[in-house]
PDBQT receptor file of N, H, CA, C and O in Angstrom, charges set to zero:
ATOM      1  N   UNK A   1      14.545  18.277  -4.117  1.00  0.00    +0.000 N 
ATOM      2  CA  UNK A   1      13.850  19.318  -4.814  1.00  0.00    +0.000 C 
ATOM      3  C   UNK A   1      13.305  20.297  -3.773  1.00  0.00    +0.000 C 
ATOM      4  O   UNK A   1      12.796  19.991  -2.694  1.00  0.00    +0.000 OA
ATOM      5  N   UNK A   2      13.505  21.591  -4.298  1.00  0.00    +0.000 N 
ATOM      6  H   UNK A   2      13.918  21.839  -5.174  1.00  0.00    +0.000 HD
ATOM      7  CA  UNK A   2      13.286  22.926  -3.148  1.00  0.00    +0.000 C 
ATOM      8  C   UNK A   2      11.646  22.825  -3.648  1.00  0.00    +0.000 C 
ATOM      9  O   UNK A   2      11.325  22.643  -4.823  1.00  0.00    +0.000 OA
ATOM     10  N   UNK A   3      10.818  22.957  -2.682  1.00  0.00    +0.000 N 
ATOM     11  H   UNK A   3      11.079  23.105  -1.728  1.00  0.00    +0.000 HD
ATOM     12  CA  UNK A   3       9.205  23.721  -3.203  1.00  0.00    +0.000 C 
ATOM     13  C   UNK A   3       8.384  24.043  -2.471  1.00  0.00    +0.000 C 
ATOM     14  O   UNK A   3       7.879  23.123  -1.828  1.00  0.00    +0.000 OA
ATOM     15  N   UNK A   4       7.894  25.372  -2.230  1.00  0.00    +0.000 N 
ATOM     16  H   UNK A   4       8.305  26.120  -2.752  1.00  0.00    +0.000 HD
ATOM     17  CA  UNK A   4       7.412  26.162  -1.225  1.00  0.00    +0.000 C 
ATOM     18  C   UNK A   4       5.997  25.714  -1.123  1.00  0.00    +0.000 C 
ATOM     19  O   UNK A   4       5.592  25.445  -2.253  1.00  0.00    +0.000 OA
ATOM     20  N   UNK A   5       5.342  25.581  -0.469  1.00  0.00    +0.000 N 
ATOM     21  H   UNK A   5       5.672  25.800   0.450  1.00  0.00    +0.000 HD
ATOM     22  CA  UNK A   5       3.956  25.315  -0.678  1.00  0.00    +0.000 C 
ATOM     23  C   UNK A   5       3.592  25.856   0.993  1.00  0.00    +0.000 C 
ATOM     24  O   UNK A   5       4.366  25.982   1.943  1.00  0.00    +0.000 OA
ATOM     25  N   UNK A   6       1.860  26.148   0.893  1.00  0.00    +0.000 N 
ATOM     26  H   UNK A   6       1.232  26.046   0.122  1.00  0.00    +0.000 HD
ATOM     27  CA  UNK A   6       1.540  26.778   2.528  1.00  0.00    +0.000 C 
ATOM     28  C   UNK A   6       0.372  25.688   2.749  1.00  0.00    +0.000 C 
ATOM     29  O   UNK A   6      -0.649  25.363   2.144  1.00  0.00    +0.000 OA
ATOM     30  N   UNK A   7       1.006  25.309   3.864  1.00  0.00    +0.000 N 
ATOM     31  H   UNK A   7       1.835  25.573   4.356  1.00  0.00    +0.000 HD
ATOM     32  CA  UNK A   7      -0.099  24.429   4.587  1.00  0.00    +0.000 C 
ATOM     33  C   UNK A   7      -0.401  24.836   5.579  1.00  0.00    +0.000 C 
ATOM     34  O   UNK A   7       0.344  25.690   6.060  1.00  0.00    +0.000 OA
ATOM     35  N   UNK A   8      -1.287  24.540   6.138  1.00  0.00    +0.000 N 
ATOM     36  H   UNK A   8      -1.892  23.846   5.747  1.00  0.00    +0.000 HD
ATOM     37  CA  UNK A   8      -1.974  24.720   7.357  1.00  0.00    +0.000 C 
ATOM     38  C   UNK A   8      -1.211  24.534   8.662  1.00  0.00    +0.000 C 
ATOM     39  O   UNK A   8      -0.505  23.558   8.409  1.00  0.00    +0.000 OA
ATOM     40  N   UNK A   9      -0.914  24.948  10.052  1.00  0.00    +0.000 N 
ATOM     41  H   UNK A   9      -1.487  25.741  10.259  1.00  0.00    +0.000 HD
ATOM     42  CA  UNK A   9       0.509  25.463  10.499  1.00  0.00    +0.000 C 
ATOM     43  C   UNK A   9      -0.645  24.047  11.300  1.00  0.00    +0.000 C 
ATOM     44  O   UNK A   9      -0.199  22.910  11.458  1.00  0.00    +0.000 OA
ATOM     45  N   UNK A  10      -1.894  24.379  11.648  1.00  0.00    +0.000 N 
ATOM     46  H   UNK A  10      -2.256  25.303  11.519  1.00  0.00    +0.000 HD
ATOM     47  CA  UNK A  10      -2.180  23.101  12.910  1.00  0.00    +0.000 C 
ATOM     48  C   UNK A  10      -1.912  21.643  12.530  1.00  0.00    +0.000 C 
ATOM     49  O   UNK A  10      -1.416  20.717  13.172  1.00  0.00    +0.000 OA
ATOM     50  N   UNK A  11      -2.629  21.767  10.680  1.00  0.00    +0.000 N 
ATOM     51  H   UNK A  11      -3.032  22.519  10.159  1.00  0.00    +0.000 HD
ATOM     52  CA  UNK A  11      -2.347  20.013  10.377  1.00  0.00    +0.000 C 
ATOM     53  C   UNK A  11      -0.953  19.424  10.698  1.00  0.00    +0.000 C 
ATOM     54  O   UNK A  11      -0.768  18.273  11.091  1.00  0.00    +0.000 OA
ATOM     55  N   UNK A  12      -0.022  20.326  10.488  1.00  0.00    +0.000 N 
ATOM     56  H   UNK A  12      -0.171  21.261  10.169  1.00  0.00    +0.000 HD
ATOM     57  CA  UNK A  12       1.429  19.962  10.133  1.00  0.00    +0.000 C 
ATOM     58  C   UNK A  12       1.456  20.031  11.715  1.00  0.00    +0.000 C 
ATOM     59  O   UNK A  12       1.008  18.912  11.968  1.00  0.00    +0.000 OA
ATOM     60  N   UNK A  13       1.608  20.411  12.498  1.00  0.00    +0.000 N 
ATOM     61  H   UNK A  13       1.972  21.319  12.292  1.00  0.00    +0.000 HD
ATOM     62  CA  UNK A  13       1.688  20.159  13.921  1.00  0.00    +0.000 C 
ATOM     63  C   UNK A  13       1.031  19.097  14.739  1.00  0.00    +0.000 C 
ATOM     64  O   UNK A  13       1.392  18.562  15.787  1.00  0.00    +0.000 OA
ATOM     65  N   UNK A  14      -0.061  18.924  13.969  1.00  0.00    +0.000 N 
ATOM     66  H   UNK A  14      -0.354  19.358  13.117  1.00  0.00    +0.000 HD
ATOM     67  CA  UNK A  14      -0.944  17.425  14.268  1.00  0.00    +0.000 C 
ATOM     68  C   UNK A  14      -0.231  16.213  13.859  1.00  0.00    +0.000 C 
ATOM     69  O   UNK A  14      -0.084  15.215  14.565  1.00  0.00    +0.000 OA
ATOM     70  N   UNK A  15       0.420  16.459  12.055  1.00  0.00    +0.000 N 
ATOM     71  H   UNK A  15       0.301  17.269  11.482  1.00  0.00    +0.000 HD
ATOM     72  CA  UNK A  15       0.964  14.865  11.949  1.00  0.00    +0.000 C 
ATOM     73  C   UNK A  15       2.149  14.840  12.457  1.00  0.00    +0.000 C 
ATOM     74  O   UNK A  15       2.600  13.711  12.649  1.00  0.00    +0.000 OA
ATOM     75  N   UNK A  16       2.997  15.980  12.823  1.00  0.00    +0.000 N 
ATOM     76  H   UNK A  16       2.631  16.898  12.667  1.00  0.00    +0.000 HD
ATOM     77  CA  UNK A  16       4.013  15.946  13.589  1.00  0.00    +0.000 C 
ATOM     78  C   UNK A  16       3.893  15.088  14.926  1.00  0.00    +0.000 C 
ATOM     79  O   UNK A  16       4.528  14.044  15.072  1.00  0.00    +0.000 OA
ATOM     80  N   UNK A  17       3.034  15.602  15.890  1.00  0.00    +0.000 N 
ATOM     81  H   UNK A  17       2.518  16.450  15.771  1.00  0.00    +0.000 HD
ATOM     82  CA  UNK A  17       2.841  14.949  17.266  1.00  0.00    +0.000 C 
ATOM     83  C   UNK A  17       2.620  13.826  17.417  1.00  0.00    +0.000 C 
ATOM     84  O   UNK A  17       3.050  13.216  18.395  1.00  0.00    +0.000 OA
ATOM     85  N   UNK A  18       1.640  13.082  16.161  1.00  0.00    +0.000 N 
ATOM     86  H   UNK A  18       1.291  13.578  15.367  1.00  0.00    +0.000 HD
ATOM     87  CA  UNK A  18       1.211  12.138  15.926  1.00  0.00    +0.000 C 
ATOM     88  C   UNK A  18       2.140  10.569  15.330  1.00  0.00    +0.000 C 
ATOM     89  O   UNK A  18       1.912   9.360  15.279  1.00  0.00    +0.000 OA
ATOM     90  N   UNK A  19       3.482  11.703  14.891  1.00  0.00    +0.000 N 
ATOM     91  H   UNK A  19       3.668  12.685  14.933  1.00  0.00    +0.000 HD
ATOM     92  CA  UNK A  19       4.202  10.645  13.449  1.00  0.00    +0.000 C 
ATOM     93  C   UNK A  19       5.677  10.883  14.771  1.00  0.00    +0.000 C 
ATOM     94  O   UNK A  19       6.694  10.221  14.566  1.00  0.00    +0.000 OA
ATOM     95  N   UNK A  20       5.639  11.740  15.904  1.00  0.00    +0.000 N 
ATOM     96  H   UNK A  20       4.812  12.278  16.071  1.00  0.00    +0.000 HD
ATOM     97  CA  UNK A  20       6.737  11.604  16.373  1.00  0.00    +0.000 C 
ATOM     98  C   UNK A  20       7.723  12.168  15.458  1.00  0.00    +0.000 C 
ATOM     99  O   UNK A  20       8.806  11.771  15.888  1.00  0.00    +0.000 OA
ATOM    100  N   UNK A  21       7.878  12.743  14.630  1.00  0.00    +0.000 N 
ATOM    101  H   UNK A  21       6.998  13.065  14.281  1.00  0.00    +0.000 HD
ATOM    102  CA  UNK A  21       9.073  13.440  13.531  1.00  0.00    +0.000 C 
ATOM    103  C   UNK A  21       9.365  14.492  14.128  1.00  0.00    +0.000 C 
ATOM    104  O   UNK A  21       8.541  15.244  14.650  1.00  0.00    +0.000 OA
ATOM    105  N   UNK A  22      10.488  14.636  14.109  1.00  0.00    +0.000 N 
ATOM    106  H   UNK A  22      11.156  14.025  13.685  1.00  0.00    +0.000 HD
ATOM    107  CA  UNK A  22      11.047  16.415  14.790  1.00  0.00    +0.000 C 
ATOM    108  C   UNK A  22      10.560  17.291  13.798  1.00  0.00    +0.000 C 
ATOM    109  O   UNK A  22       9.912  18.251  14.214  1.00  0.00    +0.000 OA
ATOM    110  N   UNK A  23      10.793  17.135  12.074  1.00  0.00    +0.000 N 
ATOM    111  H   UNK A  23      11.319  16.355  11.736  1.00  0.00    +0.000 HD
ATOM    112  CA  UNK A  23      11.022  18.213  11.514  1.00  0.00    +0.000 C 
ATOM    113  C   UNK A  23       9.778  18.034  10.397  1.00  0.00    +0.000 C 
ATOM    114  O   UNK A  23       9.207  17.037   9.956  1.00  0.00    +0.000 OA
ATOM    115  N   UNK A  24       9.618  19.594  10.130  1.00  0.00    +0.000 N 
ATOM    116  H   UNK A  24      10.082  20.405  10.488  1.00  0.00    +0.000 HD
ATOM    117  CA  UNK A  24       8.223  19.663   8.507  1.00  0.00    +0.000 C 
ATOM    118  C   UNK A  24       8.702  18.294   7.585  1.00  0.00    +0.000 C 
ATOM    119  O   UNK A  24       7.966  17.395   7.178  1.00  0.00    +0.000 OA
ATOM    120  N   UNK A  25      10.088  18.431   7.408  1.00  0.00    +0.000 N 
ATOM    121  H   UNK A  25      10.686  19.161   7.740  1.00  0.00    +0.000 HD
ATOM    122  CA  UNK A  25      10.150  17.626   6.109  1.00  0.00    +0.000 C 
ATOM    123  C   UNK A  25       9.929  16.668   6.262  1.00  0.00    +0.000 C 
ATOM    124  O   UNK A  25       8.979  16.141   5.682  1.00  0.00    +0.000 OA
ATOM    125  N   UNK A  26      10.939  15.825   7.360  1.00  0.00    +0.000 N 
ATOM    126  H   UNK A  26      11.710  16.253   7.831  1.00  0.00    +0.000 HD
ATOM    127  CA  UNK A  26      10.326  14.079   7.854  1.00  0.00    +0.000 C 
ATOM    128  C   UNK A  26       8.509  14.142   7.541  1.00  0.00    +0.000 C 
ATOM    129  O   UNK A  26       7.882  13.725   6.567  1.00  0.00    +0.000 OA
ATOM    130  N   UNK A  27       8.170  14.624   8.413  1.00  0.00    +0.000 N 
ATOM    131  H   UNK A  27       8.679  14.963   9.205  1.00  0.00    +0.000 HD
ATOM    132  CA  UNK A  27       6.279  14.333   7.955  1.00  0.00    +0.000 C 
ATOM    133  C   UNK A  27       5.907  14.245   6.862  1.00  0.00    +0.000 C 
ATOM    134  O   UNK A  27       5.075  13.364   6.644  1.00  0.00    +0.000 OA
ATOM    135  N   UNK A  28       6.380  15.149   5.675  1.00  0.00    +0.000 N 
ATOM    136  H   UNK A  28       7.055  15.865   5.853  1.00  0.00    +0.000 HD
ATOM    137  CA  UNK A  28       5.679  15.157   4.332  1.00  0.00    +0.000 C 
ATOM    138  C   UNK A  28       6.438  14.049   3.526  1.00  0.00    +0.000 C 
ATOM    139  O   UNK A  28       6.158  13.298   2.591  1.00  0.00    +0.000 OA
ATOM    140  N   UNK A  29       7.659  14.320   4.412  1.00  0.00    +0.000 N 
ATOM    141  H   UNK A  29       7.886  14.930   5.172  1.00  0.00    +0.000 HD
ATOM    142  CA  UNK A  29       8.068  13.141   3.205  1.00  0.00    +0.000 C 
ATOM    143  C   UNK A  29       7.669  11.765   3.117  1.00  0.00    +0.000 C 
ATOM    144  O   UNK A  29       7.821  11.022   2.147  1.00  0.00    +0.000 OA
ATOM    145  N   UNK A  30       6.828  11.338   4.895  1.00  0.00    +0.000 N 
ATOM    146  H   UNK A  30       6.704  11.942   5.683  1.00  0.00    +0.000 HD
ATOM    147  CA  UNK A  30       6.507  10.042   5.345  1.00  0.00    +0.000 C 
ATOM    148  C   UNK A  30       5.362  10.270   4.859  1.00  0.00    +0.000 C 
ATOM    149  O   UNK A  30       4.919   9.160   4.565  1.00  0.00    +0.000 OA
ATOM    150  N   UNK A  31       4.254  11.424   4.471  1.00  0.00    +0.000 N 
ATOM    151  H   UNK A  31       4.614  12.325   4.710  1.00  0.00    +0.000 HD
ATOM    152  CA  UNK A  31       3.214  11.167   4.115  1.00  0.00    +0.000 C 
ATOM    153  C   UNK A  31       2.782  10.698   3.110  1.00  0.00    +0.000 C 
ATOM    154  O   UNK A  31       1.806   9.983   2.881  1.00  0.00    +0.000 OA
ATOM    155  N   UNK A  32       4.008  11.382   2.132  1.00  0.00    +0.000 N 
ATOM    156  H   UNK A  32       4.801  11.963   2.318  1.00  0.00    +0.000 HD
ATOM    157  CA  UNK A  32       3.853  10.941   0.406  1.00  0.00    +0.000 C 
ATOM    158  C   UNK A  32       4.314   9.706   0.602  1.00  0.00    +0.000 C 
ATOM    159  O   UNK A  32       3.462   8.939   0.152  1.00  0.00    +0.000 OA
ATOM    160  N   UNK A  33       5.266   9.079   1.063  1.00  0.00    +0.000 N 
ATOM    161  H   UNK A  33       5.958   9.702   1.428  1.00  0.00    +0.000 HD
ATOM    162  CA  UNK A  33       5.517   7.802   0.890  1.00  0.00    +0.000 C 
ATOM    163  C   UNK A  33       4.720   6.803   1.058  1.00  0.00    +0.000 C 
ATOM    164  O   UNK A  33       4.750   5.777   0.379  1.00  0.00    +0.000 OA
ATOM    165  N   UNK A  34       3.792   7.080   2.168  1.00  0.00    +0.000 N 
ATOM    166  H   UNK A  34       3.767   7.914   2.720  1.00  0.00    +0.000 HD
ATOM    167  CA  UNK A  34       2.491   6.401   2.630  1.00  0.00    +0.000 C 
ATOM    168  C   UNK A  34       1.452   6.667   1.373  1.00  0.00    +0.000 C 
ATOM    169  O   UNK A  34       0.811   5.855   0.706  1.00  0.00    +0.000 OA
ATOM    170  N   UNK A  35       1.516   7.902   1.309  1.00  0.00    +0.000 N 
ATOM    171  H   UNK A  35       2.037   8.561   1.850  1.00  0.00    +0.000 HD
ATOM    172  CA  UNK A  35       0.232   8.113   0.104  1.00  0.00    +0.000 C 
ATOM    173  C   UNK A  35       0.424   6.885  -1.439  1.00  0.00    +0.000 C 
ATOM    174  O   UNK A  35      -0.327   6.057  -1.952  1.00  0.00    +0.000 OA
ATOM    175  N   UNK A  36       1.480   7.245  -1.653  1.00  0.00    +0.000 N 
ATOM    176  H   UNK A  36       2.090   7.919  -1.235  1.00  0.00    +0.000 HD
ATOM    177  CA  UNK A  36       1.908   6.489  -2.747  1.00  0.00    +0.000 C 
ATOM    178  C   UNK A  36       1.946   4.288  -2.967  1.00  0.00    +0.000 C 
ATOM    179  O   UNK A  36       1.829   3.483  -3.891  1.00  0.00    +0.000 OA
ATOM    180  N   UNK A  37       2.251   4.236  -1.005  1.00  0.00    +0.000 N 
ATOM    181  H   UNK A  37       2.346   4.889  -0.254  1.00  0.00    +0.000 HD
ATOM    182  CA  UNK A  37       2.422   2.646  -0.476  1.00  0.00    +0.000 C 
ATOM    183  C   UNK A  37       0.757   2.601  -0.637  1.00  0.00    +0.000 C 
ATOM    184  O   UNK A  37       0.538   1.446  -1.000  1.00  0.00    +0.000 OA
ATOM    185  N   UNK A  38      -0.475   3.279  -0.544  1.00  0.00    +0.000 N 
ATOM    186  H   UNK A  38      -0.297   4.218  -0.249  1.00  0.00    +0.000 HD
ATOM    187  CA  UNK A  38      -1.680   3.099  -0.370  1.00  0.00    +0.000 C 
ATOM    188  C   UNK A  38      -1.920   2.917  -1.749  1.00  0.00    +0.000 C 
ATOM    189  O   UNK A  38      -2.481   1.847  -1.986  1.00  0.00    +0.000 OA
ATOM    190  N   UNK A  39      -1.672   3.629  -2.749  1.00  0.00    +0.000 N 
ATOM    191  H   UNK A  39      -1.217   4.498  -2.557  1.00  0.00    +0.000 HD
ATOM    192  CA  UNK A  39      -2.065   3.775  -4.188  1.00  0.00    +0.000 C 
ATOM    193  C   UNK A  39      -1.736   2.794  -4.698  1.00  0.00    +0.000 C 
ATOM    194  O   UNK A  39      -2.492   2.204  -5.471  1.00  0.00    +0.000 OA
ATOM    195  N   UNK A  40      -0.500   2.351  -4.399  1.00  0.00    +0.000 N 
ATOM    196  H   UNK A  40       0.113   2.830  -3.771  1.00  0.00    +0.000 HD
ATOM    197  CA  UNK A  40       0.160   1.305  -5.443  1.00  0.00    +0.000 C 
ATOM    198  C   UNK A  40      -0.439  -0.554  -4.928  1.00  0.00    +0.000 C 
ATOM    199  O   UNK A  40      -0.037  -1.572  -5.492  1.00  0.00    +0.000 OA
ATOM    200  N   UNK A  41      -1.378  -0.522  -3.836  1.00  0.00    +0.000 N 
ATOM    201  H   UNK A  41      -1.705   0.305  -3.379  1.00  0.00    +0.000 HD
ATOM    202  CA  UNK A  41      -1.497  -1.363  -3.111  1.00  0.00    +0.000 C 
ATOM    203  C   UNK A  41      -2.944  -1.298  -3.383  1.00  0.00    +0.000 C 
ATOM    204  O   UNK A  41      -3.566  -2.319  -3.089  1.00  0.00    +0.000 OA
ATOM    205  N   UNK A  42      -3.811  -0.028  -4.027  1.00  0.00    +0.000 N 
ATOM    206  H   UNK A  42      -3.306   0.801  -4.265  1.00  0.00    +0.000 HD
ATOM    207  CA  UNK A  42      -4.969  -0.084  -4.229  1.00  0.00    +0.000 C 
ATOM    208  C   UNK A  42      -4.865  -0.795  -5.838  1.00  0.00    +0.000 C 
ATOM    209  O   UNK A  42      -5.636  -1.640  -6.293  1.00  0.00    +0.000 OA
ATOM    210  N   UNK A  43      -3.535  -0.106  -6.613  1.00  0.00    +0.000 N 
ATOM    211  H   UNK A  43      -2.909   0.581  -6.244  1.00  0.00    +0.000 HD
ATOM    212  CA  UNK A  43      -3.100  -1.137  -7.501  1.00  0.00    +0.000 C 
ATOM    213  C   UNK A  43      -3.340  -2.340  -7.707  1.00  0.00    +0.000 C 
ATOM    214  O   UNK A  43      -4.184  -2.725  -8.515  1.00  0.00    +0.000 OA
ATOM    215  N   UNK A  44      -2.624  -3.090  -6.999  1.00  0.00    +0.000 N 
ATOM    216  H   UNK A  44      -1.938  -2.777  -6.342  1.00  0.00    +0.000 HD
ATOM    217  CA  UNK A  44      -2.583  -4.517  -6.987  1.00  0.00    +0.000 C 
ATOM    218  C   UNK A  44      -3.751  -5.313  -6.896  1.00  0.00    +0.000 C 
ATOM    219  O   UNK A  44      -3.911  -6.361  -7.522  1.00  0.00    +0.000 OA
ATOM    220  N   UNK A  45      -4.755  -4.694  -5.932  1.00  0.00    +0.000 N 
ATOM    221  H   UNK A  45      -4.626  -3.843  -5.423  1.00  0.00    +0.000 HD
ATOM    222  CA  UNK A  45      -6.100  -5.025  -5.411  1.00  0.00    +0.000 C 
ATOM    223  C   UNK A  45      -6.864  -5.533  -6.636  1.00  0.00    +0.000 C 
ATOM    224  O   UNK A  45      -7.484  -6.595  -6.680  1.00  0.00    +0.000 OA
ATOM    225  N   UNK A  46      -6.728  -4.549  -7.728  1.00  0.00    +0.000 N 
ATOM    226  H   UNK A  46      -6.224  -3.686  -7.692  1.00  0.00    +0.000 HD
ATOM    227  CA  UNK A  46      -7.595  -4.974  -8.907  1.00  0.00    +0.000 C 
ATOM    228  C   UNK A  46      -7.294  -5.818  -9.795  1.00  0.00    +0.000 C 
ATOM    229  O   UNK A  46      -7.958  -5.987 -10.818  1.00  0.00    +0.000 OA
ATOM    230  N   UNK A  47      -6.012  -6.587  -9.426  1.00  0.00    +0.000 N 
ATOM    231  H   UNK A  47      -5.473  -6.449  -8.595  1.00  0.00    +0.000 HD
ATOM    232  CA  UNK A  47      -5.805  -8.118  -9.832  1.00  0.00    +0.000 C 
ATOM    233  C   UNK A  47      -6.479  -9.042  -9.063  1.00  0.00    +0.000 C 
ATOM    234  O   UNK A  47      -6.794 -10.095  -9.617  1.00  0.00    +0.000 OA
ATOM    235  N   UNK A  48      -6.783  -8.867  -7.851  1.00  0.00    +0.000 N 
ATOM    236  H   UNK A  48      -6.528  -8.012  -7.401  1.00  0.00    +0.000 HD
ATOM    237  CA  UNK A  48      -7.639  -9.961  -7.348  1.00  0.00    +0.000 C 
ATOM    238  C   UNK A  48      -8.388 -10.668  -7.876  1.00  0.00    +0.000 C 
ATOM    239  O   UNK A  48      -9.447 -10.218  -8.314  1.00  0.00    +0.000 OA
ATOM    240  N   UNK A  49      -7.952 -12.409  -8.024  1.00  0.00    +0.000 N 
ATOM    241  H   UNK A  49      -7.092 -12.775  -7.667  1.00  0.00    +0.000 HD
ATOM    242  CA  UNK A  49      -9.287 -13.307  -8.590  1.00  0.00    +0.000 C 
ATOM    243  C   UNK A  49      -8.593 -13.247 -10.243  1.00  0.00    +0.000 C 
ATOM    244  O   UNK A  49      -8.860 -14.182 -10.997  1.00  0.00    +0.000 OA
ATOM    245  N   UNK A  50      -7.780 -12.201 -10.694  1.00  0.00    +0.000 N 
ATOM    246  H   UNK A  50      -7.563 -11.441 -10.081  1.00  0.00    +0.000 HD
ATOM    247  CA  UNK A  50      -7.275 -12.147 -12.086  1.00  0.00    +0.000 C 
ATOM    248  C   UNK A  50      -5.994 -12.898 -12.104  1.00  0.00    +0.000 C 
ATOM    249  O   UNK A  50      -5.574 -12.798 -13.257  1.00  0.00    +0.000 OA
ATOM    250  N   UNK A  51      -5.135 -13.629 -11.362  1.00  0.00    +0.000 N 
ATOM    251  H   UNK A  51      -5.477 -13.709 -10.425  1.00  0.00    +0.000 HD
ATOM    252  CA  UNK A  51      -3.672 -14.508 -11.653  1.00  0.00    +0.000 C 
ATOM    253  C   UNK A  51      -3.912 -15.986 -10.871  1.00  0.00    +0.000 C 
ATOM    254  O   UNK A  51      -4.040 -16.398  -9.718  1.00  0.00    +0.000 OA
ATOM    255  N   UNK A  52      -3.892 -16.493 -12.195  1.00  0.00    +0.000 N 
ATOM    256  H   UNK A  52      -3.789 -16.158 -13.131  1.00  0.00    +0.000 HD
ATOM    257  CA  UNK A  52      -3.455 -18.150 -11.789  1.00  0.00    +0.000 C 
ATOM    258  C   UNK A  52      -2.443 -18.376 -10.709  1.00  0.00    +0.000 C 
ATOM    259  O   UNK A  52      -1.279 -17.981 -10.761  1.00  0.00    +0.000 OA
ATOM    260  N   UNK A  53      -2.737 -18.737 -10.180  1.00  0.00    +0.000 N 
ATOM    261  H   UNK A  53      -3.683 -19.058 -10.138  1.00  0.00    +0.000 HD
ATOM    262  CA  UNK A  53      -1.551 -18.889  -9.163  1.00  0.00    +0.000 C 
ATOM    263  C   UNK A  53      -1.150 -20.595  -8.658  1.00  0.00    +0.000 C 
ATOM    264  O   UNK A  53      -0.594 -21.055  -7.660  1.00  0.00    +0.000 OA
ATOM    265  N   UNK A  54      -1.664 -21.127  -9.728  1.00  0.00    +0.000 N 
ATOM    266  H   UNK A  54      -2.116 -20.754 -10.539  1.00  0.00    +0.000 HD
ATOM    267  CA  UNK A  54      -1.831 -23.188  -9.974  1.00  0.00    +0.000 C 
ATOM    268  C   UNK A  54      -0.580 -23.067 -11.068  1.00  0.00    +0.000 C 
ATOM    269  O   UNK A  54      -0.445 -24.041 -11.808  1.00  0.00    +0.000 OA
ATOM    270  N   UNK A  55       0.394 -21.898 -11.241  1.00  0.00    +0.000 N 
ATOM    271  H   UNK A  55       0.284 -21.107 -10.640  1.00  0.00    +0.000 HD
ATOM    272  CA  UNK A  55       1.836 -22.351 -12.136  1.00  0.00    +0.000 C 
ATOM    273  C   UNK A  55       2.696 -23.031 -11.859  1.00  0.00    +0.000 C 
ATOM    274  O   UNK A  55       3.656 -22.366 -11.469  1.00  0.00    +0.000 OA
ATOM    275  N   UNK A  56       2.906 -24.300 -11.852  1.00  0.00    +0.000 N 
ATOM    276  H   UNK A  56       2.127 -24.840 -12.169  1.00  0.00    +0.000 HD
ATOM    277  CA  UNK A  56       4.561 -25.060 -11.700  1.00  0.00    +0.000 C 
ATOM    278  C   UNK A  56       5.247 -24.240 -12.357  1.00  0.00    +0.000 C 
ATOM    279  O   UNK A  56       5.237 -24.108 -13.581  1.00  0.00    +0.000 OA
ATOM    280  N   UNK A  57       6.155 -23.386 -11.238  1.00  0.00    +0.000 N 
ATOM    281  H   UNK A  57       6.163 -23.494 -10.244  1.00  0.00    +0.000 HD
ATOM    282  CA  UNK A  57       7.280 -22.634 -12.176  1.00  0.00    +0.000 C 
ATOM    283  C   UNK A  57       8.261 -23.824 -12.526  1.00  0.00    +0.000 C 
ATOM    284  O   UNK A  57       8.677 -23.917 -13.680  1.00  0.00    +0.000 OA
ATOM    285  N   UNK A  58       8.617 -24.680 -11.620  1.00  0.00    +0.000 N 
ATOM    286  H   UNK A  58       8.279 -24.605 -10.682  1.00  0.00    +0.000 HD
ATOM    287  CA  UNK A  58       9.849 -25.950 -12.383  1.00  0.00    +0.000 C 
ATOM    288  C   UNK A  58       9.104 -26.302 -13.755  1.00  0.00    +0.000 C 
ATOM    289  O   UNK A  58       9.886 -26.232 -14.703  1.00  0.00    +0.000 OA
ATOM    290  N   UNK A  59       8.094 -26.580 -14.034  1.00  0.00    +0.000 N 
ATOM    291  H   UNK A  59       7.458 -26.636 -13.264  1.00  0.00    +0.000 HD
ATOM    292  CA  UNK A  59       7.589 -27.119 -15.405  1.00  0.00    +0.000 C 
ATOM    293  C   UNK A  59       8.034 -25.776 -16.570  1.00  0.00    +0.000 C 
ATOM    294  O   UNK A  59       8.774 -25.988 -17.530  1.00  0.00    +0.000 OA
ATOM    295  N   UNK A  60       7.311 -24.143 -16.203  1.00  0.00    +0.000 N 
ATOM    296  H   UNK A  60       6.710 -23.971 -15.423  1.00  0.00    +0.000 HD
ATOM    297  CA  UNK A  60       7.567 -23.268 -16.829  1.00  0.00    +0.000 C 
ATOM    298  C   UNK A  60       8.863 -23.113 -16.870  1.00  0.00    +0.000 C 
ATOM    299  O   UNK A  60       9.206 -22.510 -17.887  1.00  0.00    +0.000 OA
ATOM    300  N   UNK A  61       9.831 -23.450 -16.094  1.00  0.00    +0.000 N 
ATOM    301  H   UNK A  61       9.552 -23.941 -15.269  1.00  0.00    +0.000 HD
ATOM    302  CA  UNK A  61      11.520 -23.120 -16.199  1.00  0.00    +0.000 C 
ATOM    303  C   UNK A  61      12.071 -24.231 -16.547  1.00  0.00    +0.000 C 
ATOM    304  O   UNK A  61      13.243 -24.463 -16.248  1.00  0.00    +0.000 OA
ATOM    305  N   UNK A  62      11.132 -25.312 -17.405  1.00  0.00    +0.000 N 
ATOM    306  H   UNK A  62      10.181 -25.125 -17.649  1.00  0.00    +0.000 HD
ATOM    307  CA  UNK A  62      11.692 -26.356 -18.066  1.00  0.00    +0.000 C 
ATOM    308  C   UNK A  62      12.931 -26.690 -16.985  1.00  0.00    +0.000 C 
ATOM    309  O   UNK A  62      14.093 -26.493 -17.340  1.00  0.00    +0.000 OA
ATOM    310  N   UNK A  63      12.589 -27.263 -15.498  1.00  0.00    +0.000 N 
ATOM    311  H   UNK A  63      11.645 -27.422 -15.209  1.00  0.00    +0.000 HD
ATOM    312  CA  UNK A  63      13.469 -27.839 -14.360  1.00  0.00    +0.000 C 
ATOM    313  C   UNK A  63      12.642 -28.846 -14.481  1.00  0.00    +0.000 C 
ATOM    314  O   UNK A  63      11.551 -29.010 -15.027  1.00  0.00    +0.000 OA
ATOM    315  N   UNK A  64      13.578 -29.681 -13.687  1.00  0.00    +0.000 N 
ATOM    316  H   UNK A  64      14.465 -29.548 -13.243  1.00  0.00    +0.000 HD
ATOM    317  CA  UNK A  64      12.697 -30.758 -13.196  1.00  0.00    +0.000 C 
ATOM    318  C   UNK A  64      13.067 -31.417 -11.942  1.00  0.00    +0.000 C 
ATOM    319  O   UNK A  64      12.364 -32.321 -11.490  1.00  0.00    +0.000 OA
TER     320      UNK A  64
């Protein structure tokens, strides 16, 4: 997907130097990916203490 947006010329030169990426796109695209690995992981967090985790799956998969 094409989409123009204006950022700030120093940040983008900061996570560049920082992330080692040659190009604008590598960075944003590693950022959203990160942004999204953080979210979905702040996700999970709020199951904590909420899943049994004492399941015999062989009993539940009727194995034995």
């Amino acid at each position: 997907m094409r989409t123009t947006i204006d950022l700030p010329d120093s940040l983008v030169k900061t996570a560049m130097k920082l992330s080692h990426h040659r190009t604008k796109t590598s960075v944003i695209i590693t950022a959203l990916e990160e942004f999204i690995r953080r979210n979905r992981i702040q996700e999970l967090k709020k199951f904590r203490g909420k899943v049994d985790l004492s399941l015999d799956l062989s009993v539940s998969r009727k194995r034995q």
